[in-house]
C-alpha positions in Angstrom: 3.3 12.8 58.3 4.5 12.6 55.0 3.5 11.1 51.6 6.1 8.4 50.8 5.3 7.7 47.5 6.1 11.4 46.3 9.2 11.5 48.5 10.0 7.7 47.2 10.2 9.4 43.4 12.1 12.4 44.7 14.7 10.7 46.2 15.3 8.6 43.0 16.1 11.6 40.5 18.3 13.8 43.7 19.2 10.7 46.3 23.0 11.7 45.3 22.8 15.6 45.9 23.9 16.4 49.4 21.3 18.7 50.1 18.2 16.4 49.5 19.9 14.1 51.8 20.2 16.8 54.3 16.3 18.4 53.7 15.3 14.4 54.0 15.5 14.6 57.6 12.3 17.6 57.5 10.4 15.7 55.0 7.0 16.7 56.7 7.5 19.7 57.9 8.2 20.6 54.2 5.1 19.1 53.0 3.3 21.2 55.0 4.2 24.2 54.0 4.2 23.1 49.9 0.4 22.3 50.7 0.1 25.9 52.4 -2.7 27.2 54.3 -6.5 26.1 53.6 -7.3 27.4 50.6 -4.3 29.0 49.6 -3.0 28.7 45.9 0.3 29.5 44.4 1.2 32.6 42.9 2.6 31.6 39.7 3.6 34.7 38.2 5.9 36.0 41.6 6.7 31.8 41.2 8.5 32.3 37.4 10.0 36.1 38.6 11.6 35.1 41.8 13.0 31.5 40.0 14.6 33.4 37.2 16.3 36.2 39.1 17.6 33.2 41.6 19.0 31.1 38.4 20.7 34.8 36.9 22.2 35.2 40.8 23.5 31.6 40.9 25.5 31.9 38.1 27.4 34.9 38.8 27.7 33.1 42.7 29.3 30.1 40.8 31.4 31.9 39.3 32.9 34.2 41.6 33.3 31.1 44.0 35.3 29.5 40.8 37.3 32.2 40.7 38.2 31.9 44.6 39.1 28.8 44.4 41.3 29.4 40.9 43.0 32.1 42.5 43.2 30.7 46.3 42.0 34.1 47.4 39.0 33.9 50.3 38.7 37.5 50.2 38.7 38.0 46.3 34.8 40.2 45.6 34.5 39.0 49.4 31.7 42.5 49.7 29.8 41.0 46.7 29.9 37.2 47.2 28.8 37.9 50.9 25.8 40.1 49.2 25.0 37.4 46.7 24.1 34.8 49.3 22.0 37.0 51.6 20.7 38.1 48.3 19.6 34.4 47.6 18.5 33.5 50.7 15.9 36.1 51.0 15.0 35.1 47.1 14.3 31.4 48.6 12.3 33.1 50.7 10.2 35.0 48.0 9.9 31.4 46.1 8.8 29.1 49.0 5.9 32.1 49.6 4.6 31.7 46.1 4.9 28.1 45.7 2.9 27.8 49.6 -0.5 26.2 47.9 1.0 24.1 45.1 1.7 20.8 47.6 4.5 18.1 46.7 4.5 16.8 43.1 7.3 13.9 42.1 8.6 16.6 39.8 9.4 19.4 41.7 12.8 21.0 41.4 15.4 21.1 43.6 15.3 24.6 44.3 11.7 24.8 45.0 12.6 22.1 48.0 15.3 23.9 48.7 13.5 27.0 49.4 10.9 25.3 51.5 13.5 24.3 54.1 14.4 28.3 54.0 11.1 28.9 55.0 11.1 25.7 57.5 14.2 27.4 59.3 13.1 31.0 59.5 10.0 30.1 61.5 11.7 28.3 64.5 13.7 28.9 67.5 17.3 29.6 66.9 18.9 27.0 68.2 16.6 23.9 66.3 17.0 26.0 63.2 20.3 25.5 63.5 20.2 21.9 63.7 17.7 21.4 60.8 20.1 23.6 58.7 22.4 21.4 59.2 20.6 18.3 58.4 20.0 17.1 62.1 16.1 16.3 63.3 13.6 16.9 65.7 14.5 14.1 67.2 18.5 14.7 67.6 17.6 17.8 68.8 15.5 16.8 71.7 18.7 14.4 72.5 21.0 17.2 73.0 18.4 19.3 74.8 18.2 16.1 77.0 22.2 16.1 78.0 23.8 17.1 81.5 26.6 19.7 79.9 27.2 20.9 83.5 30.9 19.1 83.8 31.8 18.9 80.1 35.2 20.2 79.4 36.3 20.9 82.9 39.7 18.6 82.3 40.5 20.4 79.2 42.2 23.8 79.1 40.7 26.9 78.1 42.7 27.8 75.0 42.4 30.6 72.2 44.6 31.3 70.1 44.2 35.0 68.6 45.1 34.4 64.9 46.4 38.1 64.6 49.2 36.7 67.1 50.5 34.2 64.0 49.8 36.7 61.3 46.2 35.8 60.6 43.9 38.6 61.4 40.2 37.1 61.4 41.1 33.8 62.2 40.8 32.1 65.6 41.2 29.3 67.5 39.0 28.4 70.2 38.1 25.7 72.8 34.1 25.6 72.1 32.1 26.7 75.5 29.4 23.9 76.0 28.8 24.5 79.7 28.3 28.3 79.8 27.0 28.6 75.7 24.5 26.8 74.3 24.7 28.2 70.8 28.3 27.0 70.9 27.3 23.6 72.6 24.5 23.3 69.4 27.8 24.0 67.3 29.5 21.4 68.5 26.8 18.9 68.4 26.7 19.4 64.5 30.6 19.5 63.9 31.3 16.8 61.8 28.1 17.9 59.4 30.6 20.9 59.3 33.9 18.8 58.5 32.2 15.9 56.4 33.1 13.4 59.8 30.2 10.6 61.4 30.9 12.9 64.8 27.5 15.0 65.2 24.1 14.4 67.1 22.8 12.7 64.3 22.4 8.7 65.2 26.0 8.2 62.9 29.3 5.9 64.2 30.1 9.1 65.5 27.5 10.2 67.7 29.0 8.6 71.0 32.1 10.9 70.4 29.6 14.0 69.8 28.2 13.3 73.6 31.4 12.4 75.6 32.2 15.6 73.9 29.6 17.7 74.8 29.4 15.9 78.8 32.8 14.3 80.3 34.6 16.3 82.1 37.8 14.6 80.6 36.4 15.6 76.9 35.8 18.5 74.6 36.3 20.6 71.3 38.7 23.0 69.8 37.9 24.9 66.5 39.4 27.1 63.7 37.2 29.3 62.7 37.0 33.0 60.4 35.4 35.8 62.8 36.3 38.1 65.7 38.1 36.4 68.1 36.7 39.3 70.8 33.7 38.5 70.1 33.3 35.0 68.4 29.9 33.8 66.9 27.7 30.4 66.3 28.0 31.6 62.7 31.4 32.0 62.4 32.5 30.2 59.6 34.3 26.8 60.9 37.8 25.7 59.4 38.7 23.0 61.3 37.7 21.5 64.7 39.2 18.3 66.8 37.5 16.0 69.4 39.9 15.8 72.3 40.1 13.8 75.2 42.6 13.3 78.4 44.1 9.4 78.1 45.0 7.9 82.0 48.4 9.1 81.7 46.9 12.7 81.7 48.1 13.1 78.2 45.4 15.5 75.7 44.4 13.0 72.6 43.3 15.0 69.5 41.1 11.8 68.3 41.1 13.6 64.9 41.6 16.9 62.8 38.9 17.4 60.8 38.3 20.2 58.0 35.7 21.7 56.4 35.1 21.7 52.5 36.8 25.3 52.0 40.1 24.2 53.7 40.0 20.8 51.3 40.0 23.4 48.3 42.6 25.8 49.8 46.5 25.3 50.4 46.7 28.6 52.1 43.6 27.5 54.5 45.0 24.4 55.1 48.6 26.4 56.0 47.2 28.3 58.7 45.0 25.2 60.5 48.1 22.9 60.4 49.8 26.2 62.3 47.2 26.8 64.3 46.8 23.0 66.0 50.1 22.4 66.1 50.6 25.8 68.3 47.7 24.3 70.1 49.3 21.5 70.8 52.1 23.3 72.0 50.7 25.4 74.2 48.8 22.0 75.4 52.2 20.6 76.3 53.8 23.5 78.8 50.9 22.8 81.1 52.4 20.8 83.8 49.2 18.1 83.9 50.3 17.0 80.4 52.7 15.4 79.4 52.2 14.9 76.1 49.9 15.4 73.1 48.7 13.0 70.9 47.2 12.9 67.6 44.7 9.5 66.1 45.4 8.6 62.3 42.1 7.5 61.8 40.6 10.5 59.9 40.8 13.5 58.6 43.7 15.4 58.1 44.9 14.0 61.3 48.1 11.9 59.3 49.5 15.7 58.7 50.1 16.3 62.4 52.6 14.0 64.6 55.1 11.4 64.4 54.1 8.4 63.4 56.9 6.1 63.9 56.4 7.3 67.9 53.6 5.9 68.1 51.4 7.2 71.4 49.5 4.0 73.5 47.3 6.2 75.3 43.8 5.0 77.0 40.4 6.1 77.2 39.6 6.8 81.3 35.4 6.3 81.0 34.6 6.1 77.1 34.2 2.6 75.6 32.8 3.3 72.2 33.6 5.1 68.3 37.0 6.8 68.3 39.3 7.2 65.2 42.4 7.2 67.8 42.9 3.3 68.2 46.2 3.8 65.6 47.8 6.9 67.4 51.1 9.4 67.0 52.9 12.0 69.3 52.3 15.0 68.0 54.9 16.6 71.2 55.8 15.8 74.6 58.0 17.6 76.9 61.3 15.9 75.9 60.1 16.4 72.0 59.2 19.8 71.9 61.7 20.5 69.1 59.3 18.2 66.7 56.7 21.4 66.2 60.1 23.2 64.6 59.0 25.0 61.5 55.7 23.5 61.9 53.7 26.7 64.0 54.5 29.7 61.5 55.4 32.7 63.4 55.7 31.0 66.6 58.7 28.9 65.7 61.3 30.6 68.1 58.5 30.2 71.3 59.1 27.0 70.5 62.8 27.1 70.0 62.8 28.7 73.4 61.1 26.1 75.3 63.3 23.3 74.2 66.7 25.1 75.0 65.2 25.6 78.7 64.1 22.1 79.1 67.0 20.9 77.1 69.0 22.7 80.0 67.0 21.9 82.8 67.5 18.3 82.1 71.3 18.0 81.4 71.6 20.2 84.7 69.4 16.9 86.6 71.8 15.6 88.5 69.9 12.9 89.7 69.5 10.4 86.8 73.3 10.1 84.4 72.4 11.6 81.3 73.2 7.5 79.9 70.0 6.7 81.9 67.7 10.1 81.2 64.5 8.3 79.1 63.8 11.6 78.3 67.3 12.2 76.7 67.7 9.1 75.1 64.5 9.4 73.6 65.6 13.1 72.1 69.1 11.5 70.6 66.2 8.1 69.5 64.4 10.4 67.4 66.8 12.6 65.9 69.3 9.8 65.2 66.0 8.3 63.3 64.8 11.4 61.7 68.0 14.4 61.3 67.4 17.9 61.6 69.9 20.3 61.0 68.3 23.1 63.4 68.2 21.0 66.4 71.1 19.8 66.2 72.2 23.8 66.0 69.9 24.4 69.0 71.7 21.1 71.0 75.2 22.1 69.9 74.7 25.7 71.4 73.4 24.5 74.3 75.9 22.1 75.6 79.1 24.2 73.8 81.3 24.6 76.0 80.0 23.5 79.5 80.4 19.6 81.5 77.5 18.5 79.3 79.3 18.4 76.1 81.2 15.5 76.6 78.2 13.5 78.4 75.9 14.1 75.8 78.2 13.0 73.0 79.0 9.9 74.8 75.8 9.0 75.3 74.5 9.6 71.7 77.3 7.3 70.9 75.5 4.8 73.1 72.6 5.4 71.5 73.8 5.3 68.0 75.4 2.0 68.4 72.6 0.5 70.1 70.0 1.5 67.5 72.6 0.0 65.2 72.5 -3.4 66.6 68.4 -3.1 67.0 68.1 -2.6 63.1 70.3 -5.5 62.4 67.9 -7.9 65.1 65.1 -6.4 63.1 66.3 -7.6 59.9 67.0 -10.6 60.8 71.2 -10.2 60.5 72.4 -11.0 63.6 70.9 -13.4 66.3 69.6 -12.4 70.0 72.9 -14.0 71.4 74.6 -12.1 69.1 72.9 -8.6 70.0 72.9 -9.6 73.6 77.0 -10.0 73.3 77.8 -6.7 71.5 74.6 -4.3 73.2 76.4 -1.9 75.2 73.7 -1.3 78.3 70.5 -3.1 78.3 69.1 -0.4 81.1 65.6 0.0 81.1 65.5 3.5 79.6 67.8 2.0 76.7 65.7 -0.9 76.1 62.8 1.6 74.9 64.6 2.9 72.1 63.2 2.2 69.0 64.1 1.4 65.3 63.4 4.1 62.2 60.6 1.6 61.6 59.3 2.3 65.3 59.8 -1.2 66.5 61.6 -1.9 70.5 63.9 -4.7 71.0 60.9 -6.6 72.8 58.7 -6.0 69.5 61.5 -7.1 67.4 62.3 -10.2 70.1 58.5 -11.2 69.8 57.9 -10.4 66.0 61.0 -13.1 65.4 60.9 -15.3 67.8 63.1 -15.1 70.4 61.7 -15.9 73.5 64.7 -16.0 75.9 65.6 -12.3 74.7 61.8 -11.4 75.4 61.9 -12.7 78.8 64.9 -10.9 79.5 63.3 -7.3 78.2 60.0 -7.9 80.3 61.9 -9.0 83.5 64.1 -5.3 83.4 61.2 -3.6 82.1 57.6 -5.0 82.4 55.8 -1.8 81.0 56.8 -3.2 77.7 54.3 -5.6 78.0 51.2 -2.9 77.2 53.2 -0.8 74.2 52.1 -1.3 70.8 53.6 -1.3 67.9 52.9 0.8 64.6 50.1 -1.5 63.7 48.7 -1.4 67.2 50.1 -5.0 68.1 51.0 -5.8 71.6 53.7 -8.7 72.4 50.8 -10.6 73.7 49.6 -10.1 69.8 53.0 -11.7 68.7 53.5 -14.5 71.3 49.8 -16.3 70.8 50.7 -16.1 66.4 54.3 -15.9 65.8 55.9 -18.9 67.6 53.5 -20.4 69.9 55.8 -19.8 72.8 53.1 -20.3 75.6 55.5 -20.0 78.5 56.7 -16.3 77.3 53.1 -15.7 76.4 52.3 -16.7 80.5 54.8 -14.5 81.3 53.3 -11.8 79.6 50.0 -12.2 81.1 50.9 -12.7 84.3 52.5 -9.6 84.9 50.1 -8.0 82.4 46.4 -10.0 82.3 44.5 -6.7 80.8 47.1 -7.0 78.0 44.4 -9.7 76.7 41.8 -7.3 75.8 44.1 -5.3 74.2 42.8 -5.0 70.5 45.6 -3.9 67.4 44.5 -1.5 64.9 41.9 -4.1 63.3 40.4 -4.2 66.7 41.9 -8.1 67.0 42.6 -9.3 70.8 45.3 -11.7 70.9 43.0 -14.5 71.6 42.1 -13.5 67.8 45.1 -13.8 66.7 45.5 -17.6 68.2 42.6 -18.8 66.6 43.9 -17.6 63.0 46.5 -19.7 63.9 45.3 -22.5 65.4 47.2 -21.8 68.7 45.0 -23.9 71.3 47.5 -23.9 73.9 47.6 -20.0 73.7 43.7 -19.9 73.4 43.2 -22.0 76.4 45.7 -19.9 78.7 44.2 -16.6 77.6 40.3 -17.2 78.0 41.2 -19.0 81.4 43.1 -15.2 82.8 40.1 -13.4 80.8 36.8 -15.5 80.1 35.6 -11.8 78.8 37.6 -11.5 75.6 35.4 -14.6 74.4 32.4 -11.8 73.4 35.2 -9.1 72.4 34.7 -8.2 68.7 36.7 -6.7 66.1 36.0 -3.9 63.5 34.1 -6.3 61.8 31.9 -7.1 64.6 33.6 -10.4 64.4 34.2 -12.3 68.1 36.8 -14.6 68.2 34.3 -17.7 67.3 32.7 -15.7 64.0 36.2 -14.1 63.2 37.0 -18.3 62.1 33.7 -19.4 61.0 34.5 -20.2 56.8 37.2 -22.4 58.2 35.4 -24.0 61.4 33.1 -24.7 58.4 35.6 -26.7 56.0 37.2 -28.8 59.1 40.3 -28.5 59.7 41.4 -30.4 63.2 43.0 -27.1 65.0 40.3 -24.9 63.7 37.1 -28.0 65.2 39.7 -27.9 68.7 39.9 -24.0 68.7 36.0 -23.7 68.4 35.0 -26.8 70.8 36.7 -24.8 73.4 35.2 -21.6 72.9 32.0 -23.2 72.7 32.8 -25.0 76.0 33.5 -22.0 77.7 30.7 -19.7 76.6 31.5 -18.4 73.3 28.1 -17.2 71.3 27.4 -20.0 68.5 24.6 -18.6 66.7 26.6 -17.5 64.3 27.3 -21.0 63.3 24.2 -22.3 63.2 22.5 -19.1 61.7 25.4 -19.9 58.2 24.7 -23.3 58.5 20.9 -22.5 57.8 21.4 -19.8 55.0 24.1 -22.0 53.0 22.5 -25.3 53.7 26.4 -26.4 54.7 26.6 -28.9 57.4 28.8 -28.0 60.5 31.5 -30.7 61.2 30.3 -33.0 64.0 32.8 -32.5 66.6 30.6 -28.9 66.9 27.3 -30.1 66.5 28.5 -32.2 69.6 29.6 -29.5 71.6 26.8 -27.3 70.7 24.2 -30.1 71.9 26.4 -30.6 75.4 26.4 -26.8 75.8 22.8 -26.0 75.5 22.4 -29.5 77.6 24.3 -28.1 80.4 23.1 -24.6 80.2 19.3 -26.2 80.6 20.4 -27.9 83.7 
């Protein structure tokens, strides 16, 4: 229990320091010690001593922490600064002992709280007193308690990366043990408290991740931290740290790369964890199991890592809710490995080394033409798109002088020419007859080749309109149907707004129904997208292959029927036919009804109709 009148008054003078927030959480537990033991009255003399020598050791903390930062040295008085704060913690100590008696006033200082949760977090077990010192409660503790850990992880490797390997002695890098370490597994259930992310045990948007995490076997953690990589600690001072997951292609998704406040202030920091993941992710990519890594752009520092005109499509196999990953990039694959180049410090010729292998392990394949290798003509896609000098060193000494040479060149040529004609579709300079007439191959493995701006002939065919050229794309390659474009926009996205085409959009659903539920980066289905537009014809074809995308919301937490409620509201005749039938077939129109109460607006009658025959027919 706790007096909420006091806590009420606190919160107004010190609601925007982080800390209060944090000590919030332990609100009664600190009353009771401020009121001490029966009897018990504050020593107000030990009180004034202990404050002042804290206040004279703060401000020589401050400014030795100043003076880190200034110089971007971690290590600069690193004996003394370490001193000063075990030097201040015992002092909060010393001031929450001679406060014990005084009780809560709407007054008291900061520090004074402050040392009170000290005190809180030296008389409990390890493990809770870790999560109340970072800001977690009883009550999130008892949750992870609660969690089966026994299979967590088992689907992601067992990776550390010794940070005296890549010239940064007392750094490491480290998948986090939940199963067999449950000072590690209360680590990881506080992680984003560490990086300023939602993803801890803490009842935040993030919380789902935090559990997949620290149960699936197809999820887990990797984290950057400052310590002994021998003999690595729950204390160790965390850098960085990534949720990951395995997609149903097998690939590894970091669904972020989140840092902590020290690496926000420090280049150099911030150097060696951009190293460190991205040698992660190579090492990731040799395993045969995966063939590909891939980074979400939804937080974070995750837009430093990947390439984000290749954008990755990949799926969740059992998780369904928070995830920063719906906008996605390939951070390296096996045919890409050259994109980590200059990009994993020391290890940059490891990498060097691994391309030149595979590079000659695939033109020695002698089962698919080199004109027809996806996995070559994707290399030439992305280089052509984005130059580098060294690769092209690496690829020229590799193919000098053997049978390749001549292959390879005529089949960048292909490429070249028919990324040519794909920007000029894109922009809108030449027509699909015209591309179709000068193309030279239209092979499936060509037809995936993508534009600087990341878009495939089918995304360009759909985004403009051409409907014959779509049909022929998904009849020589139906996978099309599922990729997404930058924005996360399938071609089911662009078929039920762009043009109204409902005979390509039938062909896309036939082959592809689940393409339906597919949401873009707004978390908009298609069937969203036909309503903005008043596309009936598309609505009605859609909700008859999938009745369940009805209920589907957005980010918003907009369905389809709430997504169009202002303009369901003002009339319009495709808008009233749009929402008769998705009240006809079982859409949720509460939503209508509960505006229509608030704003005192009248709902056209065509809906009040179709309401009143709905709840009629659900009665009988």
């Amino acid at each position: 229990e706790y007096t909420l009148d006091t806590w009420q008054a606190l919160s107004r003078n010190n609601l925007q320091d982080k800390e209060f927030r944090n000590l919030l959480a332990q609100a009664s537990d600190i009353e009771r010690l401020a009121k001490g033991m029966a009897g018990q009255r504050p020593d107000q003399k030990k009180l004034k001593e202990h404050t002042d020598e804290y206040s004279k050791g703060w401000k020589e903390y401050k400014s030795i922490r100043n003076e880190r930062v200034e110089k971007q040295d971690p290590d600069y008085k690193k004996e003394r600064f370490e001193a000063l704060k075990t030097e201040m913690a015992a002092l909060r100590i010393k001031i929450a002992d001679a406060y014990a008696g005084a009780g809560l006033t709407n007054k008291m200082e900061m520090l004074i709280l402050l040392s009170l949760r000290e005190k809180l977090l030296q008389t409990t077990d390890l493990r809770f007193k870790y999560f109340l010192a970072n800001g977690l409660t009883r009550q999130d503790y008892d949750k992870f308690i609660g969690l089966d850990r026994a299979h967590a992880g088992e689907e992601i490797p067992d990776i550390t990366i010794d940070g005296r390997d890549m010239g940064y002695p007392g750094y490491y890098l480290k998948k986090i043990p939940v199963v067999t370490d449950a000072d590690f597994a209360a680590k990881a259930a506080v992680l984003g408290k560490l990086t300023g992310c939602c993803q801890s045990l803490s009842g935040e948007a993030g919380e789902p991740c935090a559990i997949y995490g620290l149960t699936s076997p197809h999820s887990g953690f990797y984290m950057i931290c400052k310590g002994d990589v021998d003999h690595p600690k729950q204390e160790d001072e965390l850098l960085a740290q990534t949720w990951v997951w395995r997609s149903q292609t097998g690939a590894i998704v970091f669904d972020s790369v989140e840092r902590s406040s020290e690496v926000k202030r420090n280049e150099e920091e911030l150097k060696k964890v951009r190293e460190m993941i991205n040698y992660l992710a190579f090492k990731l990519a040799q395993e045969d199991s995966i063939p590909k890594v891939i980074v979400g752009r939804g937080s974070g520092i995750s837009t430093s890592f990947g390439e984000a005109s290749y954008a990755g499509q990949e799926r969740f196999i059992d998780y369904t809710s928070y995830s920063d990953a719906r906008d996605q990039a390939v951070v390296v694959g096996k045919e890409n490995q050259f994109l980590l180049l200059g990009k994993v410090g020391n290890k940059d010729e490891e990498v060097a080394e691994a391309f030149r292998k595979w590079l000659g392990n695939e033109l020695a394949n002698k089962d698919i033409p080199l004109e027809k290798n996806q996995n070559i003509l994707n290399m030439i896609n992305l280089l052509i798109n984005h130059p580098n000098e060294r690769v092209k060193q690496i690829i020229d000494t590799v193919i000098s002088g053997t049978e390749h040479k001549e292959k390879y060149e005529g089949t960048q040529k292909l490429v070249r020419e028919y990324l040519s004609l794909l920007e000029l579709l894109n922009n809108n300079e030449i027509s699909a007859a015209d591309f179709l007439s000068k193309v030279p191959s239209m092979e499936p493995a060509v037809i995936g080749l993508k534009t600087k701006d990341g878009y495939t002939v089918a995304q360009s065919a759909a985004r403009l309109g051409y409907g014959e050229l779509l049909k022929l794309v998904i009849e020589k390659n139906p996978e099309v149907i599922l990729e997404k474009d930058n924005s996360g926009q399938t071609l089911a996205h662009w078929a039920a707004e762009t043009w109204g085409d409902v005979d390509v959009l039938k062909l896309v659903i036939e082959k592809q129904p689940e393409v339906i539920l597919e949401k873009d980066n707004s978390g908009s289905t298609p069937v969203h997208w036909a309503i903005e537009n008043g596309n009936i014809d598309a609505l009605e074809l859609m909700i008859e292959k999938q009745p369940e995308v009805i209920s589907v919301k957005d980010n918003d937490g907009n369905t389809v029927l709430s997504s169009r409620m202002d303009h369901i509201f003002k009339g319009s005749e495709e808008d009233i036919a749009c929402a008769r039938m998705l009240i006809e077939n079982g859409a949720d129109f509460s939503s209508l009804e509960e505006k229509a109460r608030l704003t005192g607006k009248s709902l056209p009658p065509e809906i009040l109709d179709a309401i009143e025959e709905k709840r009629v027919a659900n009665e009988a």
